[in-house]
VOKEVO-680091 format. One line per 5 residues: number of its first residue (from 1); their letters; for each residue x, y, z of C-alpha. Coordinates in steps of 0.1 Angstrom, whole numbers, plus 2048, in hexadecimal, padded with zeros to 3 digits. Layout:
# VOKEVO-680091
NUM	A	X,Y,Z; ...
This chain:
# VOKEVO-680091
1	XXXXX	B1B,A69,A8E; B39,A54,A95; B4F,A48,A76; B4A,A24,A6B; B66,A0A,A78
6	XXXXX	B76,9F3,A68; B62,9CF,A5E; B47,9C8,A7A; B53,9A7,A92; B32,99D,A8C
11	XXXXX	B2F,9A3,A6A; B32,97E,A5F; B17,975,A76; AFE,98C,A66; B06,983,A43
16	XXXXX	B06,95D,A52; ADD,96C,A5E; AD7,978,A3B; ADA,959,A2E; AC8,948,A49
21	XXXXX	AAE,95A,A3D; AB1,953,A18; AAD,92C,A24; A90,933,A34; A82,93F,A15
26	XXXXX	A8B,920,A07; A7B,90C,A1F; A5D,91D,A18; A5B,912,9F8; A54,8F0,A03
31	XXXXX	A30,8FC,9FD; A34,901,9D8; A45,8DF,9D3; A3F,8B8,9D3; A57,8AD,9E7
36	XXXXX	A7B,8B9,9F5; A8B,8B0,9D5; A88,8D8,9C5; A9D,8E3,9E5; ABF,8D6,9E2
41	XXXXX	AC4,8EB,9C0; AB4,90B,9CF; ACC,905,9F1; AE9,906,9D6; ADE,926,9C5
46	XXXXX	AD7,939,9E7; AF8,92E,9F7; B10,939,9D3; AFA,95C,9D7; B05,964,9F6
51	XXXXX	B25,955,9F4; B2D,969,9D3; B1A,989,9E0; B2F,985,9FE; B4E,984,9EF
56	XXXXX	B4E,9A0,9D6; B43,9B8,9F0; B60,9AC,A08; B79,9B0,9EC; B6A,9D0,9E1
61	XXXXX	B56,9CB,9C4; B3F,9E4,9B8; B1A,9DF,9B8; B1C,9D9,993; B3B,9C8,98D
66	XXXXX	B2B,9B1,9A8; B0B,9B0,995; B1C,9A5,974; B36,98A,983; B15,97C,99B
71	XXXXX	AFF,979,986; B17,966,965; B1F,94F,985; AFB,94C,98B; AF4,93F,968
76	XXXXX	B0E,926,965; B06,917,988; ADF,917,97A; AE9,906,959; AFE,8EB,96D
81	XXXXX	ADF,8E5,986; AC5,8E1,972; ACE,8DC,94C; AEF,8CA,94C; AE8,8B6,933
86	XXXXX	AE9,8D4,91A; B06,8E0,927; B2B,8D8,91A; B41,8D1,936; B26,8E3,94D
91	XXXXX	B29,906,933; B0A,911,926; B06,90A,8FC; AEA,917,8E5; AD6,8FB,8EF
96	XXXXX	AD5,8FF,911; AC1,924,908; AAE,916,8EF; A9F,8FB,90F; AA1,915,92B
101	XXXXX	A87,92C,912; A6F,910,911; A70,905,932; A6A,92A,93B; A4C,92E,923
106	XXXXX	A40,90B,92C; A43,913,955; A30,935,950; A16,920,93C; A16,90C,959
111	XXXXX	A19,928,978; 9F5,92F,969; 9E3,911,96A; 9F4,8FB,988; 9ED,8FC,9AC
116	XXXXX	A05,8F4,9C5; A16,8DB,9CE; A27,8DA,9AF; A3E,8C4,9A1; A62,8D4,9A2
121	XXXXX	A6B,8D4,97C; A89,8E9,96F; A75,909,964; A66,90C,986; A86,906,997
126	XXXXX	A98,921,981; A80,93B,986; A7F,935,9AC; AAC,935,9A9; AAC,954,996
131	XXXXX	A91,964,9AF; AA9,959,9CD; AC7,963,9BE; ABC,98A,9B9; AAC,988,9D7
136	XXXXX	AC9,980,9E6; ADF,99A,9D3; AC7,9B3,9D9; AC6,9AA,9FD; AEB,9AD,A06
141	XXXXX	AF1,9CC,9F5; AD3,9DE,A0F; AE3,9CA,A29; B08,9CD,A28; B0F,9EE,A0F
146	XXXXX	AF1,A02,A15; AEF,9EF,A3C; AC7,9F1,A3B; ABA,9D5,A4D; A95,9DF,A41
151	XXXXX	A9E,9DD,A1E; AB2,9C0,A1E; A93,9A6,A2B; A7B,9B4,A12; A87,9A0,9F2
156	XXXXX	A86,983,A04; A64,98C,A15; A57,98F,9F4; A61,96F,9EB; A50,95F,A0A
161	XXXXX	A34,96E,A07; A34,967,9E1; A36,93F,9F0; A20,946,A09; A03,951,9F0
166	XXXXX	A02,937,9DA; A13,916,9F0; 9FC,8FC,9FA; 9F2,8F7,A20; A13,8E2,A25
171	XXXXX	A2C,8EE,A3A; A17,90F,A41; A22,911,A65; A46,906,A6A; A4F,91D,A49
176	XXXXX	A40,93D,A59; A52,935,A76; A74,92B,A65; A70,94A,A51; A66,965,A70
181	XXXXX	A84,955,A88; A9D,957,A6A; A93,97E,A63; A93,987,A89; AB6,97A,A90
186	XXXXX	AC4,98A,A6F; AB8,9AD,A7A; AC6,9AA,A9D; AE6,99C,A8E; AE7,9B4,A74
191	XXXXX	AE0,9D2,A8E; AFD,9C4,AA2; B14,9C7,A85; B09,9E6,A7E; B12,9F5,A9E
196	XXXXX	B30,9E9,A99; B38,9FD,A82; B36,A20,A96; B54,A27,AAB; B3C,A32,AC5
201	XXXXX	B30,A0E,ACB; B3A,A04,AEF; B5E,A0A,AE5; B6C,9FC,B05; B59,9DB,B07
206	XXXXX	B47,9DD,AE4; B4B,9B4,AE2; B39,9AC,B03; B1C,9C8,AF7; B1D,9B5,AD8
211	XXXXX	B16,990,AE6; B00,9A4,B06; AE6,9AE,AE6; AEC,991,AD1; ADF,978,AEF
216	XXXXX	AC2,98F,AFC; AB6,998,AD9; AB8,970,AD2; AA5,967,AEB; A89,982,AE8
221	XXXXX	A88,975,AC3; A87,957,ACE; A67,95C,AE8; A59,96F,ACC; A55,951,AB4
226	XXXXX	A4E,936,AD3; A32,94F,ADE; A23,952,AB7; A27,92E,AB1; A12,925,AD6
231	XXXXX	A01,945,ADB; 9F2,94D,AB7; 9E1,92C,AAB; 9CA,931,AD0; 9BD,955,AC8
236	XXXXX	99A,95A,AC0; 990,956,A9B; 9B5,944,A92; 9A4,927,A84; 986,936,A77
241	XXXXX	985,939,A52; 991,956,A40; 97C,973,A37; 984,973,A10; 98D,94F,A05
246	XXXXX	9A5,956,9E9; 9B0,93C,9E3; 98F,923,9E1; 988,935,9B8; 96C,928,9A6
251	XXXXX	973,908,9A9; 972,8FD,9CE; 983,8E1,9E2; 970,8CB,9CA; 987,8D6,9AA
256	XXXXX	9A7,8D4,99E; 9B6,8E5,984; 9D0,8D3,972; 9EC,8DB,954; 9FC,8C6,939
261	XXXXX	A0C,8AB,949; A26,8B3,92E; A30,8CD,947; A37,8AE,962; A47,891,94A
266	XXXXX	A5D,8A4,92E; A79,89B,941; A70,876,938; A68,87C,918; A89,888,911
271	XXXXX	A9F,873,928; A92,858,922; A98,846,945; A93,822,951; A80,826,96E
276	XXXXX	A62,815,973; A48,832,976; A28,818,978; A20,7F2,975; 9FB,7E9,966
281	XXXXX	9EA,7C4,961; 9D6,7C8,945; 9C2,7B3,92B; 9D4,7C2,90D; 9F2,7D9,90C
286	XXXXX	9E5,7FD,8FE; 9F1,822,901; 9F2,82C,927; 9E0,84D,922; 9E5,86A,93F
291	XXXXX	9CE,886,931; 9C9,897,90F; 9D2,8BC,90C; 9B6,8D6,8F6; 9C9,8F6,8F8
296	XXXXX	9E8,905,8E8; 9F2,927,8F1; A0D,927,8D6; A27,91A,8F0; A1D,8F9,901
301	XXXXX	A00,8E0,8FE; 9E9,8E3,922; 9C9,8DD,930; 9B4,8EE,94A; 99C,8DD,950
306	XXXXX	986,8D3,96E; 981,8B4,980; 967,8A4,996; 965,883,9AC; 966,863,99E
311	XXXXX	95F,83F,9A9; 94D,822,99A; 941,82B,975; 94D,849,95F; 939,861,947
316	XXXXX	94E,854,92B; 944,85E,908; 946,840,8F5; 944,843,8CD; 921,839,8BB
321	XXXXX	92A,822,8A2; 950,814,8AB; 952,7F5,8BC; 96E,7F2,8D9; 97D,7DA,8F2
326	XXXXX	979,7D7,913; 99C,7DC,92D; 99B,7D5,94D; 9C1,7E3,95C; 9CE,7E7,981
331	XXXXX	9EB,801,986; A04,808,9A1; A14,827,99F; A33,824,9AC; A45,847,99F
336	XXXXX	A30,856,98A; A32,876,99C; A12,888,98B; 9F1,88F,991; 9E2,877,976
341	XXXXX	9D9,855,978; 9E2,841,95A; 9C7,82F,948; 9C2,820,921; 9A7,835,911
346	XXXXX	987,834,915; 98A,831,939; 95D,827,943; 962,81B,967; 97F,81E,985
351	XXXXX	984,80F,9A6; 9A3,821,9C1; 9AC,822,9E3; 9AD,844,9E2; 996,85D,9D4
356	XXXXX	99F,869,9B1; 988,881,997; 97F,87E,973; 97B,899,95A; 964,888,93C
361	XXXXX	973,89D,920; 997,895,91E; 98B,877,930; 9A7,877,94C; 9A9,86C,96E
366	XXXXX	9BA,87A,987; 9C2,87B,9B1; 9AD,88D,9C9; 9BB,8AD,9D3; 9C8,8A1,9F5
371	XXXXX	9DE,88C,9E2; 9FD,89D,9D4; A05,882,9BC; 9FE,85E,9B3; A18,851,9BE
376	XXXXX	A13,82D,9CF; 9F1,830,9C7; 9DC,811,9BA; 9BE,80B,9A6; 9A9,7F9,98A
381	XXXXX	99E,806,96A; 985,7FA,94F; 987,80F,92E; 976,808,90B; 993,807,8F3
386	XXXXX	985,813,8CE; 98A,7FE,8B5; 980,80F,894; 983,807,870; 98D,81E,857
391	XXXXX	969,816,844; 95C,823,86B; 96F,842,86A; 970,84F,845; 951,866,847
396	XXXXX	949,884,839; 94E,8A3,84C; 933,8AC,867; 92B,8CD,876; 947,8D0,893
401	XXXXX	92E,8D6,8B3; 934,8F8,8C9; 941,8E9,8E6; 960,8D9,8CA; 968,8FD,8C3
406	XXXXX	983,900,8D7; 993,8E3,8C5; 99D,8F8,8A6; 9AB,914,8B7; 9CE,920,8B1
411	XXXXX	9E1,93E,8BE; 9E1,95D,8AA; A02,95E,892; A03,935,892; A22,92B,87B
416	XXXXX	A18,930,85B; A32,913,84D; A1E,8FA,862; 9FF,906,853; A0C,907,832
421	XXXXX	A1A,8E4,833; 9FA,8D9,843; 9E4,8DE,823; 9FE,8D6,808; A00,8B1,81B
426	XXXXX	9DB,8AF,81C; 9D6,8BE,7FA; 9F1,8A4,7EF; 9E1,887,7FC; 9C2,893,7EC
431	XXXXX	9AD,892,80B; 98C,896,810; 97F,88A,82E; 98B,893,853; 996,86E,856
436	XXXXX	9AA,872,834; 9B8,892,83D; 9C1,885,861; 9D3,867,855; 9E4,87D,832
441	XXXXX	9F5,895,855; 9FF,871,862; A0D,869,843; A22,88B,840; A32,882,860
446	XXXXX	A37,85E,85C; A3B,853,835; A2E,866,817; A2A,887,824; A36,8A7,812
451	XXXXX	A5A,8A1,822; A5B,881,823; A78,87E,809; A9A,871,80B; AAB,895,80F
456	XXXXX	A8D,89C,82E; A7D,881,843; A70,886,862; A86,874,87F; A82,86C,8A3
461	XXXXX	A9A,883,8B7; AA0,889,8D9; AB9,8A8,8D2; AA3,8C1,8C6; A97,8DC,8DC
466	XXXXX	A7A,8D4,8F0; A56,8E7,8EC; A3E,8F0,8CE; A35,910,8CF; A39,921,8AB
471	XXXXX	A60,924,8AB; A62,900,8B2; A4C,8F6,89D; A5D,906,886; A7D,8FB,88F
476	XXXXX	A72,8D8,88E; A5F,8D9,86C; A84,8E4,861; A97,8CB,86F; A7F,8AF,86A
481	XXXXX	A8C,8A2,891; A7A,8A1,8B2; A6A,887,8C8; A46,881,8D3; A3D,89E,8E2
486	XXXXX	A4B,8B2,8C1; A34,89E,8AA; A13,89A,8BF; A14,8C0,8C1; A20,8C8,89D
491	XXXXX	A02,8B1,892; 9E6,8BD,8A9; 9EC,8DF,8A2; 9F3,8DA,87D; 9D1,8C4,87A
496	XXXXX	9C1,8E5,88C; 9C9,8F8,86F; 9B8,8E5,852; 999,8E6,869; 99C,8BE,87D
501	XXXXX	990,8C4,8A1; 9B5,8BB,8B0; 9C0,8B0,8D5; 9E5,8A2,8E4; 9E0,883,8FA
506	XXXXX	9FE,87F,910; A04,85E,91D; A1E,83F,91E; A20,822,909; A1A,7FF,916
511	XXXXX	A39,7FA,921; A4C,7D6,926; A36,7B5,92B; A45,7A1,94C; A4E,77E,93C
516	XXXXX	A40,76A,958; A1F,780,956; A16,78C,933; 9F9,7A1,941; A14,7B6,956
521	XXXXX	A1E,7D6,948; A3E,7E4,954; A3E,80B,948; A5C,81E,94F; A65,842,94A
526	XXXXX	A73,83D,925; A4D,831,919; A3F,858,91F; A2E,85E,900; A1B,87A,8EE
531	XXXXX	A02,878,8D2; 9DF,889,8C3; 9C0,884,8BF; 9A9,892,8A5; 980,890,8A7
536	XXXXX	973,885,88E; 94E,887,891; 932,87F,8AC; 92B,85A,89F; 955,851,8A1
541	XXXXX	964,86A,8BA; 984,86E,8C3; 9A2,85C,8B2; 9C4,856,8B9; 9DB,85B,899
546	XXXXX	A04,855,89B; A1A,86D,889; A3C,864,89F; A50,84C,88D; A54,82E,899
551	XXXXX	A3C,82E,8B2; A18,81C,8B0; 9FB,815,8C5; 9EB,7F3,8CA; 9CB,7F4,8B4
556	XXXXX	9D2,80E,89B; 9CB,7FA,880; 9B7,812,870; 9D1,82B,871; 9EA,812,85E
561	XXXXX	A02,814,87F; A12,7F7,88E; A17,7F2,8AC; A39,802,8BB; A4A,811,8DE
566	XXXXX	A68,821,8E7; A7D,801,8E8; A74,7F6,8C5; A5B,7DC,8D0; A44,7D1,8B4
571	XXXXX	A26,7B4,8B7; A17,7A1,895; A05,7BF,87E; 9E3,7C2,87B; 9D9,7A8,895
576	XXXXX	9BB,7A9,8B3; 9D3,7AC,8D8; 9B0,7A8,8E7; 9B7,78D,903; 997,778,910
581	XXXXX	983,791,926; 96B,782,942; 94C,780,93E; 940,798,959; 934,7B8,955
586	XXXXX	953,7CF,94A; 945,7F1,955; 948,7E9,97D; 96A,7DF,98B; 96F,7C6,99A
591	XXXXX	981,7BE,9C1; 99D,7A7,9B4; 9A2,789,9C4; 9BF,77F,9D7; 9E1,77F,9C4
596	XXXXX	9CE,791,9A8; 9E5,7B5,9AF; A0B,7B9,9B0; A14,7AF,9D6; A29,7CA,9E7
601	XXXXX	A4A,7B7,9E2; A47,7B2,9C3; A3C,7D7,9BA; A5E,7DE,9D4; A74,7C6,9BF
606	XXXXX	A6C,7DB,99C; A83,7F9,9AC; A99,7DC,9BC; ABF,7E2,9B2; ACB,7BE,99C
611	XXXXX	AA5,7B6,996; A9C,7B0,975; A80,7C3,978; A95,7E1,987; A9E,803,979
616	XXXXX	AC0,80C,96B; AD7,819,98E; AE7,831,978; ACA,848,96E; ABB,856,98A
621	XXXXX	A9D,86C,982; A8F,88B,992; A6E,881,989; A6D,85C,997; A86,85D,9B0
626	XXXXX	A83,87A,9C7; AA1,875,9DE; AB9,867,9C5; AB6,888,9B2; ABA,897,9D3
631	XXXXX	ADC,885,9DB; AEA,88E,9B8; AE1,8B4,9BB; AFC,8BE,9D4; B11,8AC,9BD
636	XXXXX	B08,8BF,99F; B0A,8E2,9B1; B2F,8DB,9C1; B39,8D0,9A3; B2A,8F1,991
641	XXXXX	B3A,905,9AC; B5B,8F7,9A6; B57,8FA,983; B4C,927,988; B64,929,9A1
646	XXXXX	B7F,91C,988; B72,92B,96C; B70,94E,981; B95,949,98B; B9F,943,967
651	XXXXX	B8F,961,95E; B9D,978,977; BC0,96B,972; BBF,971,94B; BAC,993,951
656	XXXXX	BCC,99C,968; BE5,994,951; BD8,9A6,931; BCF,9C4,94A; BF4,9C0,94F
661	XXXXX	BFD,9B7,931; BE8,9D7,924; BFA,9F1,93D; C1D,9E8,936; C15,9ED,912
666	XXXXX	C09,A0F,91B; C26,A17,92E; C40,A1F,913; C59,A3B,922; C69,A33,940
671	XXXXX	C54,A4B,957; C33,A39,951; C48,A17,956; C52,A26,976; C2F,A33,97D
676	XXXXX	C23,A11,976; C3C,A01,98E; C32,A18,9A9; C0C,A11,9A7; C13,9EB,9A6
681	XXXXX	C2B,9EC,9C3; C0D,9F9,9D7; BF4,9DE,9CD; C0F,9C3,9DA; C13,9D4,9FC
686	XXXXX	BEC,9D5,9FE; BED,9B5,9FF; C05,9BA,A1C; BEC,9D2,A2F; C02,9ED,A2A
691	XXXXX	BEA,A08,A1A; BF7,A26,A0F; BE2,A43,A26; BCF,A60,A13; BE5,A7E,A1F
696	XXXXX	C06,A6B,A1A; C20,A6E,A05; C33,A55,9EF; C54,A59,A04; C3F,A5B,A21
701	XXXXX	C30,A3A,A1A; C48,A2B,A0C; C60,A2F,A2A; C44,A1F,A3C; C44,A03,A29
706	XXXXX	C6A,A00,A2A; C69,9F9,A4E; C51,9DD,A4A; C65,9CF,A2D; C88,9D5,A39
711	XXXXX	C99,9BD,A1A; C88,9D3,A03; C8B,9F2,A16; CA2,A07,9FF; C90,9FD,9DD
716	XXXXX	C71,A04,9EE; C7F,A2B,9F3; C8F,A31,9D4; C6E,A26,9C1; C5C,A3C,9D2
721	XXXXX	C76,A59,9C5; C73,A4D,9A9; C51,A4F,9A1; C4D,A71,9AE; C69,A7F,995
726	XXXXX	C56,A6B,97A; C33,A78,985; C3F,A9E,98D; C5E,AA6,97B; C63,AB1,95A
731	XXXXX	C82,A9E,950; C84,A76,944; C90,A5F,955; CAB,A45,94A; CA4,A25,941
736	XXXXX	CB3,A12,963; C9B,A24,977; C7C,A0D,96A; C91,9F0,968; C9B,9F2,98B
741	XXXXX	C74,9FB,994; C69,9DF,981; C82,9C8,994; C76,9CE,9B5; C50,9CC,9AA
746	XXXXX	C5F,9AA,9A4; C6F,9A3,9C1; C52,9AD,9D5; C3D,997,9C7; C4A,97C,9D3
751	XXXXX	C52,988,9F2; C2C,98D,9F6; C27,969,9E4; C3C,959,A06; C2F,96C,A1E
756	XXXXX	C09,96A,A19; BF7,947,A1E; BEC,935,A03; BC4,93E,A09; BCD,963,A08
761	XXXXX	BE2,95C,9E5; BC3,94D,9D6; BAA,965,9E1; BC2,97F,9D0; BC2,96F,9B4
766	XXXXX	B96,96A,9B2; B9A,995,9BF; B8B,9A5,99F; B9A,9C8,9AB; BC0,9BC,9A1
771	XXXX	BB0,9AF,97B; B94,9D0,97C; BA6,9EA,98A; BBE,A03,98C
């Protein structure tokens, strides 16, 4: 077998094929994701992979040093993507671990329960980075240490086919093809390089072989793909359906499984954007509500449940003996970006463009399944808004009924602090019925609760942690801080525990009132709200109870709540918001008349820059504006690159000089000064390309060198004297002969420093051999 060469001509190319392919993968994932906004961050991760992989191989990393330096890099640049804001100047701090766990947790949660297209929220996004970036590493070690062309495509296969599996029918084609072009031309590319590397490779002409197999092998990769693309969707039994439909589960085209839409909007419940996410005309303002969420894993509030079409009237399951009010609302969704259709609760009748489902018990509406969000969708609503009384709801207990069971379930090993406080505030208020004990958790949250003293009150917060799975539950019980999300979940679970059938509604509150139209409702992204819901028995139903301070839903008299949103609105306490309802009947929808809906310029003037209606310019979301979020992720990963890059050359300059610093204090006869001298003399010429050959001597070498450094030609010698006598002989050496070594060492330096351009300078100063090694 013919001895390797030195680095391949085409080497760059292949490794320029390799991650060609990686962006294929990428593409692929289009099928996961809403949108193209998930790909800019992903496109950032793949290209600092190969681009570190690449150059810790070239400058002789190890396979673990380059593991270790990768992979830190890797966590800064994902910390800078995707949570800045709990970074400090772009470094990771304890809270950016404490979110990255929970959106973890949460996006497993999720992985379980969503079908694709999904929105691209930061767990998601992390996973799929992390996934890329070993794939990647994993990838180029096969291809360009072990040079195994098989084993370099399979991580990224995996991935593909990972995509592939679960993606929706989007993109299905033009990915497969992307994908089996990309692969095709890295294995010719990386076969060229290969053969580059034997002496025996056409050694005469081994660049015209080289571009004679790189065309030919193009173009029959080329034909390949053209003939799959034309040739495969015409053979027999391409369209027909497949023999084992996987992926139809018990559901069928007519179901849709769903998650908590916590999962989609925690982003707006914590950063609290101005964006208009809806506008509604309604006859009363009231809580928008999205769903309501009946199981907690211990982690995060979801819901799995199954929908099925809707139009026209709604099984709605009004309550026996509470009156309520009838709303008639229109939305337009304008970037919602969610499966659910807002609605006030009880929703008894709808009327869309589009097809949308119902699912009676959380009583939520969303899009059909060929719709992957609501965006710019528009429809009419009539729900039955309860109005109880607290003589309506304070009942004695009833029997909870089977099909409620599920209602009181808790995970095994549920805090038992929250349980604990749970029937000391109950106990304190000396409740009795599920109405009492309801409103004494309200209470404990809100005013005269067990903590609710002057050294511990509970606080609205936006800092804490996100999440409420036990730790944070914990954690927040502690602190007495959190937002919405923190308290609806804290309360349902709690309420769980003394025995109160318990439920989180996730929603948004009613938003801002247009002055020229006091029936228009402008909700933006800072409204998201969460709250629960306790049952409390067949004749009264559901309610809605308030434990976030400062925060209050239209109509909770009974609850003692004012109402109150995010921006510190309040109306008069106590008093009817019911506005004069026509006299038609309020189950059936009715077509509006002309001028009745938003127009479309005025719904286009709400996102209009200077409006008065308009969002904030300087707070782009990734949830209602796609391609701003796009435009600012290249921004986010240079600068994170910039920031690693600079933090990596830091840290390889202040490894080197304490390595240095740690040697010359080693070194303290003159021999082992002169030995030092000697070894660092040779790193400096290195950088020269003068290498010192195995079977040659120091005299012999260094006379070599002397003739490429004539000005330093005699120092050169006499070091090289030197060192032998100080490696070989017996007898000490004077102090001059160190001194003098030490001088030249010097000397050299800056010889090297003048003749080397200033690229090469800073890429010796990233090298981690001349901080690492000896």
């Amino acid at each position: 077998m013919s001895a390797p060469t030195s680095r391949p001509a085409h080497l760059p190319l292949a490794e320029l094929a390799l991650a060609g392919v990686t962006l294929a993968v990428i593409f692929g994932f289009a099928r996961l994701f809403q949108g193209w906004s998930f790909s800019w961050p992903l496109v950032a991760v793949g290209a600092y992979a190969h681009l570190a992989t690449m150059a810790l191989r070239r400058r002789g990393a190890g396979v673990a040093t380059s593991a270790v330096v990768s992979l830190a890099g890797f966590l800064l640049l994902a910390g800078a993507i995707w949570f800045t804001e709990t970074t400090t100047f772009l470094l990771p701090t304890t809270r950016t671990v404490d979110v990255v766990s929970a959106e973890l947790r949460e996006s497993w949660a999720a992985f379980q329960q969503l079908t694709a297209p999904v929105p691209g929220r930061s767990g998601f996004l992390l996973a799929c980075g992390l996934a890329i970036f070993v794939a990647v590493f994993l990838a180029d070690w096969a291809a360009f240490r072990l040079w195994s062309p098989i084993e370099a495509i399979v991580p990224a296969t995996t991935l593909f086919v990972f995509g592939t599996l679960l993606g929706a029918d989007q993109q299905r084609t033009t990915s497969a093809v992307a994908f089996g072009f990309a692969v095709l031309l890295f294995v010719l590319a990386h076969r060229v390089a290969r053969l580059e590397r034997r002496a025996g490779w056409v050694t005469s002409d081994d660049d015209r072989s080289s571009r004679w197999l790189l065309r030919s092998g193009g173009a029959l990769a080329a034909a390949a793909v053209v003939a799959g693309v034309v040739i495969g969707p015409r053979l027999p039994g391409a369209t027909a359906p497949a023999l084992i439909d996987w992926r139809a589960g018990d559901g069928g085209p007519s179901s849709r499984v769903t998650v908590s839409p916590l999962v989609d909007i925690r982003q707006r419940l914590v950063d609290q954007h101005d964006l208009v996410v809806f506008a509604v005309e309604a006859d009363r303002k009231a809580y928008w509500r999205l769903t309501s969420l009946d199981t907690f894993d211990g982690q995060i509030w979801r819901s799995g449940g199954r929908y099925r079409e809707a139009s026209g009237d709604l099984p709605a399951q009004l309550p026996a003996e509470v009156t309520s009010a009838p709303v008639r609302q229109r939305f337009s969704i304008l970037g919602l970006s969610a499966l659910w259709l807002p609605a006030a609760y009880q929703p008894v009748a709808v009327d869309a463009e589009a097809r949308v489902r119902y699912q009676p018990d959380s009583a939520t509406l969303i899009v059909d399944t060929a719709y992957p969000s609501s965006d710019d969708l528009r429809y009419e609503v009539v729900s039955e808004i309860p109005e109880p009384t607290p003589e309506q709801l304070d009942r004695p207990a009833e029997p909870i009924p089977a099909e409620l069971a599920g209602y009181l379930e808790l995970p095994s090993g549920f805090s038992r602090k929250a349980q604990r406080l749970a029937s000391e505030a109950v106990a304190t208020a000396g409740a009795t019925t599920p109405y009492q004990q309801a409103m004494a958790l309200q209470a404990f949250f809100r005013e005269e609760g067990v903590f609710a003293t002057d050294d511990h009150r509970f606080v609205y917060d936006l800092s804490p942690a996100p999440g409420h799975g036990d730790d944070a539950i914990d954690a927040f019980l502690d602190s007495g801080r959190g937002y919405c999300e923190q308290f609806a979940g804290t309360y349902a679970a709690m309420a769980r525990s003394v025995g109160l059938p318990a439920r989180v509604a996730v929603g948004f509150t009613w938003g801002e009132q247009d002055p020229s139209n006091p029936n228009l409702y402008l909700v933006r992204g800072r409204f998201a709200h969460a709250w629960p819901e306790v049952w409390l028995g067949e004749q009264v139903g559901w309610v809605a109870f308030e434990p976030t301070p400062g925060r209050g839903a239209p109509g909770m008299d009974y609850a003692g709540i004012r109402p109150a949103q995010a921006d510190g609105e309040r109306s008069e306490p106590t008093t009817s918001t019911t506005a004069p309802v026509a006299t038609t009947d309020p189950t059936t929808p009715q077509v509006s008349q002309p001028g009745d809906r938003l127009s479309p310029e005025d719904l286009a003037a709400l996102q209009q820059p200077g409006s008065s209606k308009s969002p904030s310019p300087s707070d782009p979301s990734p949830w209602t504006e796609p391609l701003a979020y796009a435009r600012h992720q290249p921004v986010r990963a240079a600068l994170a690159l910039a920031v690693l890059t600079g933090l990596y050359a830091i840290g390889m300059a202040g490894a080197a000089a304490l390595r240095r610093r740690w040697r010359r204090a080693a070194a303290r006869d003159p021999n082992a000064r002169v030995r030092l001298a000697w070894r660092d003399l040779t790193v400096h010429l290195r950088r020269l390309g003068i290498v010192r050959r195995p079977a040659e001597t120091a005299n012999e070498f260094a006379t070599r060198a002397a003739a490429a450094l004539p000005e330093h030609a005699t120092a050169i010698v006499a070091l090289a004297a030197d060192a032998d006598a100080a490696t070989f002989s017996t007898l000490a050496l004077d102090q001059s002969h160190p001194e003098r070594a030490e001088l030249l060492v010097a000397e050299l330096a800056r010889t090297v420093s003048r003749r080397l351009p200033r690229h090469r300078l800073l890429l010796d100063r990233l090298d981690p051999r001349l901080a690492l090694r000896s």
